[in-house]
C-alpha positions, 0 to 999 in steps of 0.5 A: 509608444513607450507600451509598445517598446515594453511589450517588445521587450517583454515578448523578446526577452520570453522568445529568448527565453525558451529559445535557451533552454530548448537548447540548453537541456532539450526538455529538462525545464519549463517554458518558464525558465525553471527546472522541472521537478521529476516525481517518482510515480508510486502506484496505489499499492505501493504508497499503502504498502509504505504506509502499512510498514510506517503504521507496523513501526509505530504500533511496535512502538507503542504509538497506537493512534500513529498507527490506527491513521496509517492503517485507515491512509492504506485502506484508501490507497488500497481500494483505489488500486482493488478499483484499478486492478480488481481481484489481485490476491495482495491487494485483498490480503493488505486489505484484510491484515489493515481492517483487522489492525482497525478492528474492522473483523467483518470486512477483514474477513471477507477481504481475506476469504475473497482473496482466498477464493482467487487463489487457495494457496496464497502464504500471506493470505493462508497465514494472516487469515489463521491469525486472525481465525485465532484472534477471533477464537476460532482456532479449528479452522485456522488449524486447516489453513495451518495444513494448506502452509504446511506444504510451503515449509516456509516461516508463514508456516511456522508463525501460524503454527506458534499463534496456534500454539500460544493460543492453546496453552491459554 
């Protein structure tokens, strides 16, 4: 007897649970009684975009190794949203610029050409693939990516044009 009350109880109690907060807020908790949390969904790109400006911040700061950790957290991001959404030209240009900040030369380069070959006329990829041909002492070709910017009259334009600049007068 004393189970059977209990179980009544408890089924009671659930019953009028959910009864309230179906009409409460229509949805707004959960069938345990308790607030749903809203999550704001970040797609891949977005989350390793964060962390490539948090891993910027650090490495102005001289905290090199906060860094280096932030840049390898982007490349997973990134190559989950390359597998989602193959070919985006923004994509492959954050995941050269994030190899290269590993000093992982050969996969930022092919990253940065494979963006190039979807779109030739990308600023960002144009810009960063200079600076890298520059870091890589190979000024000559990024001196012809220099020409392709010059069309945008933009700041990228003028970056890479200093980075050339700099370099020539080591």
């Amino acid at each position: 007897m004393f189970k059977k009350i209990i179980i009544f109880l408890f089924t009671y109690f659930c019953f009028i649970n959910l009864t309230l907060n179906a009409a409460d807020n229509k949805g707004s908790q959960s069938i345990t009684g308790l607030p749903e949390i809203k999550v704001k969904k970040y797609s891949s790109y977005k989350l390793a975009e964060k962390k490539i400006n948090k891993a910027i911040k650090l490495e102005n700061k001289g905290k090199i190794k906060k860094s280096i950790k932030l840049y390898k957290e982007a490349i997973k991001y990134l190559l989950k949203e390359n597998k989602k959404r193959p070919a985006n030209p923004n994509t492959l240009n954050y995941l050269g610029f994030t190899n290269k900040k590993i000093k992982n030369s050969e996969y930022a380069e092919i990253y940065y050409l494979l963006g190039l070959d979807i779109d030739p006329n990308h600023i960002d990829l144009n810009k960063n693939l200079g600076e890298f041909y520059v870091e890589t002492n190979r000024a000559d070709k990024a001196k012809k990516l220099l020409k392709i910017l010059k069309a945008c009259n933009c700041e990228e334009y003028i970056s890479l044009k200093n980075t050339i600049k700099i370099n020539n007068s080591k």
